[in-house]
C-alpha positions as CSV (number, residue, x, y, z in Angstrom):
1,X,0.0,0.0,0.0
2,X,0.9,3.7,-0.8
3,X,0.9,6.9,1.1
4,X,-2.4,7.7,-0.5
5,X,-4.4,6.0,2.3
6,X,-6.3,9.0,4.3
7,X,-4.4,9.4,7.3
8,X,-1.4,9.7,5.9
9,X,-2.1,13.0,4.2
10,X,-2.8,14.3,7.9
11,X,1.2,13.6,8.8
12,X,3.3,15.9,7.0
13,X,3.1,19.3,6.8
14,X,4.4,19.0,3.2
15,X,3.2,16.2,0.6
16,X,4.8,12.6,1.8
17,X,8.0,11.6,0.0
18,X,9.8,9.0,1.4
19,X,12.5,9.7,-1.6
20,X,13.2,13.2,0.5
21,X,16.5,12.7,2.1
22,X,16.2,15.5,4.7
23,X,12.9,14.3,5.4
24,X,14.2,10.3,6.1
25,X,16.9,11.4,7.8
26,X,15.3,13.2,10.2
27,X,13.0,10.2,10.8
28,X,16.0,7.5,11.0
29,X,17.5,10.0,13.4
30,X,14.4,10.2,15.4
31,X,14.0,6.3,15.4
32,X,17.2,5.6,16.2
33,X,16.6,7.9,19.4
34,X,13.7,6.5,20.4
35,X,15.4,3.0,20.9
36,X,17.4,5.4,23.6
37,X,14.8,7.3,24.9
38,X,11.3,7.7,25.7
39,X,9.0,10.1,23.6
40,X,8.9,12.7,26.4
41,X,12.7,12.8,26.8
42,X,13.8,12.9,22.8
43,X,14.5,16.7,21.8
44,X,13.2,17.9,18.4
45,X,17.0,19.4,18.5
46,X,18.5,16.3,19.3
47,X,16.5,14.5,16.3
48,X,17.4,17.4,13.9
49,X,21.1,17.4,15.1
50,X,21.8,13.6,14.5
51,X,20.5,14.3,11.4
52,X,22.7,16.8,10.6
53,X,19.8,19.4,9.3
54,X,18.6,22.5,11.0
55,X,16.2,22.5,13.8
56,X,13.9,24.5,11.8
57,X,14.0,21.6,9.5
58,X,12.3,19.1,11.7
59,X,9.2,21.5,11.8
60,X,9.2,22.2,8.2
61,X,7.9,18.3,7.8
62,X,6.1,17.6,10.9
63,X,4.1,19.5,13.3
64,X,5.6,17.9,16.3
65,X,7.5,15.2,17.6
66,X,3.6,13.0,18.3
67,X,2.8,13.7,14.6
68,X,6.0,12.4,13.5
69,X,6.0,9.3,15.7
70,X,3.2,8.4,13.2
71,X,5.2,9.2,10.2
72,X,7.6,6.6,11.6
73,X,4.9,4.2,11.7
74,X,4.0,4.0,8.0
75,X,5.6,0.9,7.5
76,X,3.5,-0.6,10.1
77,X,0.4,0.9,8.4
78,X,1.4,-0.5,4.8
79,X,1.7,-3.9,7.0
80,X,-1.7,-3.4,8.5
81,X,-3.4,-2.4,5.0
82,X,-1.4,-5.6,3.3
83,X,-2.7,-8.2,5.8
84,X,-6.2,-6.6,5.7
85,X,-6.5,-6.7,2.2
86,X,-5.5,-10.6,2.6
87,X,-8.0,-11.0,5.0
88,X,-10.7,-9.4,2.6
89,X,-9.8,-11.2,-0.2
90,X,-11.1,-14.1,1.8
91,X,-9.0,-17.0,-0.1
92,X,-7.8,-20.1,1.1
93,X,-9.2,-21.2,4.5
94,X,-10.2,-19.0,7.1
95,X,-8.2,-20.4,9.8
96,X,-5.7,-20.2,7.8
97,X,-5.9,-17.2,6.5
98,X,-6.5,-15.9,9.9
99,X,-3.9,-16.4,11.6
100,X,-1.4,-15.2,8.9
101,X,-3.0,-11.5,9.6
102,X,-3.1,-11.7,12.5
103,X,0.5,-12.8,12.9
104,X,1.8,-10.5,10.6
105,X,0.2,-7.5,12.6
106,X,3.0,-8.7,15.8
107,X,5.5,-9.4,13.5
108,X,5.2,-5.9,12.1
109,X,4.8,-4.3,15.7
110,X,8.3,-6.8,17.1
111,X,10.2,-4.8,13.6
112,X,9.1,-1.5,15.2
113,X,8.8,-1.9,19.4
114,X,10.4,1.0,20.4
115,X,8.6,3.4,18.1
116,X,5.3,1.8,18.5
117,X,5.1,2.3,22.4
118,X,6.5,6.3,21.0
119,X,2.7,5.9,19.2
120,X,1.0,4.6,21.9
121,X,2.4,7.1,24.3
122,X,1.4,9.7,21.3
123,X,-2.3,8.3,20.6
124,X,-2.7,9.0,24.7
125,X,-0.8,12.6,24.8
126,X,-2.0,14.2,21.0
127,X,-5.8,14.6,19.7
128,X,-4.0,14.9,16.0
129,X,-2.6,11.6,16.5
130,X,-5.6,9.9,17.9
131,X,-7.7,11.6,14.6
132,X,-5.0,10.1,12.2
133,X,-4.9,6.7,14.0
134,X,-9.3,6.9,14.2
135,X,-9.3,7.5,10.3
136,X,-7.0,4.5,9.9
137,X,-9.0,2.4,11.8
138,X,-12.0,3.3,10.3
139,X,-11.1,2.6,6.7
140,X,-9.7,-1.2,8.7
141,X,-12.9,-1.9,9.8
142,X,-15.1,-0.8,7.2
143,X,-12.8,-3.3,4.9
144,X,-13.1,-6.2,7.6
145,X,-17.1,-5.7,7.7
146,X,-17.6,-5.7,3.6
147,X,-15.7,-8.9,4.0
148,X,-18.0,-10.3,6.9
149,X,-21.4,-9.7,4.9
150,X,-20.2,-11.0,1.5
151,X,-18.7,-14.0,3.3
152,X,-22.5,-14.3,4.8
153,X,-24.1,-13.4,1.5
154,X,-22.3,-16.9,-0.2
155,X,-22.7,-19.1,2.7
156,X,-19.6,-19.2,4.1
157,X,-20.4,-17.1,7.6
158,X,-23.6,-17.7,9.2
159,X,-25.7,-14.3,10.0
160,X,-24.4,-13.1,13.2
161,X,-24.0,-9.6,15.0
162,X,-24.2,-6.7,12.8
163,X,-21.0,-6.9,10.2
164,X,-19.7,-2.9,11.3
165,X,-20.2,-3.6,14.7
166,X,-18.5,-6.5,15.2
167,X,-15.8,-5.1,12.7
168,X,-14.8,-2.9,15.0
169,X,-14.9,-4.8,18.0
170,X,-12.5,-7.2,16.7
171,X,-10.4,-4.6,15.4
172,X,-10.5,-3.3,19.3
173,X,-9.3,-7.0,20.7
174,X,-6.6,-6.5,18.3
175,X,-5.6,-3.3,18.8
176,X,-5.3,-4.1,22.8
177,X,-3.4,-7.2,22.3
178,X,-0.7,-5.8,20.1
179,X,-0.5,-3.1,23.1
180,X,-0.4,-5.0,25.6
181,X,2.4,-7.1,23.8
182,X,4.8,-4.1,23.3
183,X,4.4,-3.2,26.6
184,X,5.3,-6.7,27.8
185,X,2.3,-7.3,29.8
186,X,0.2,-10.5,30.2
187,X,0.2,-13.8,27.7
188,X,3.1,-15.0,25.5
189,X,3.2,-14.2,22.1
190,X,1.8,-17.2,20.4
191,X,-1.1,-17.6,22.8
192,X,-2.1,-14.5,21.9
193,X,-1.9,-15.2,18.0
194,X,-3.7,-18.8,19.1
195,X,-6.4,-16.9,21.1
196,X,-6.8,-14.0,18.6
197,X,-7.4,-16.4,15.5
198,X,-10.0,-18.6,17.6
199,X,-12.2,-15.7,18.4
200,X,-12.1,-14.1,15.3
201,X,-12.5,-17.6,13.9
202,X,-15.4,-18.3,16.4
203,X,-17.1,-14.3,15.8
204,X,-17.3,-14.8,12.2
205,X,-17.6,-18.2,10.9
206,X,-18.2,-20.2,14.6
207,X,-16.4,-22.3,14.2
208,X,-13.3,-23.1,16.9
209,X,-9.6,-23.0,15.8
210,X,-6.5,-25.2,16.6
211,X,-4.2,-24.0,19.3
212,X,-1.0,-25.1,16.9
């Protein structure tokens, strides 16, 4: 997936080019920080000094350092929108195919731990972030719930909850698991993959999964 999705054009003060060297720099810089340091204690000047641009240059790209943090997390994003469109496509069988998105999601948040607590710690502190991250996440589960009711409409899914409703909820038990995994709280990785898939599993097709 591109930079065309709609949150994305909320993120930089100028139009996103991840060919702009100042611009990638200043994010590598910041990233590379953030394995140091929390979000609170990086300095827009330390960022724009290990990036060997002016400080002014920081703020020519991004608002601030929360709006940034989600500039640093488009990667995860393109992961997100890659596995949801697998999951949409609903190919293959839905255990299956379940639990590949689902383990992609944590193996996209393990490439980018350090920076993803930075957007956690931004989605609490910034109203700009939480927008950008609500648009994303509305676009996800408005994908997830086209693919529940055609999966109903062929016979695959029995009729259950409302499609955009239930979306959404299991949207929010993802969302909660992959935070409560970065911040190293609760149940092992894999049990919560093998958890995950069986309710998603259970919520739209009821039927229970493996635990391998």
């Amino acid at each position: 997936m591109s930079e065309e999705r709609s949150w994305a054009r909320l993120v930089d003060r100028r139009t996103a080019n991840r060919g702009d060297q100042r611009r990638q720099a200043l994010l590598t810089a910041f990233e590379e920080l953030l394995a140091e340091q929390s979000l609170d204690e990086v300095k827009v000047a330390d960022i724009s000094s290990r990036a060997g641009v002016t400080r002014s240059a920081f703020y020519f790209y991004f608002e601030n350092k929360a709006v940034a943090v989600t500039a640093l997390m488009s990667d995860l994003y393109d992961d997100t929108s890659e596995a949801t469109d697998l999951l949409v496509k609903a190919e293959g069988e839905p255990e299956q195919r379940l639990r590949h998105v689902i383990t992609t999601l944590f193996d996209a948040v393990d490439r980018t731990h350090h920076t993803y607590r930075a957007l956690l710690q931004a989605r609490a502190t910034s109203a700009q972030v939480r927008d950008i991250w609500e648009a994303g996440r509305a676009e996800f589960a408005s994908m997830v719930a086209e693919m529940i009711t055609r999966e109903r409409a062929v016979g695959n899914a029995p009729a259950g909850p409302e499609a955009g409703p239930l979306a959404s909820v299991l949207l929010d038990l993802n969302d909660h698991a992959l935070e409560r995994h970065a911040l190293d709280v609760g149940p092992e990785r894999e049990q919560r993959i093998d958890v995950l898939t069986h309710i998603w599993l259970s919520s739209i097709y009821q039927r229970p999964g493996s635990t391998s």
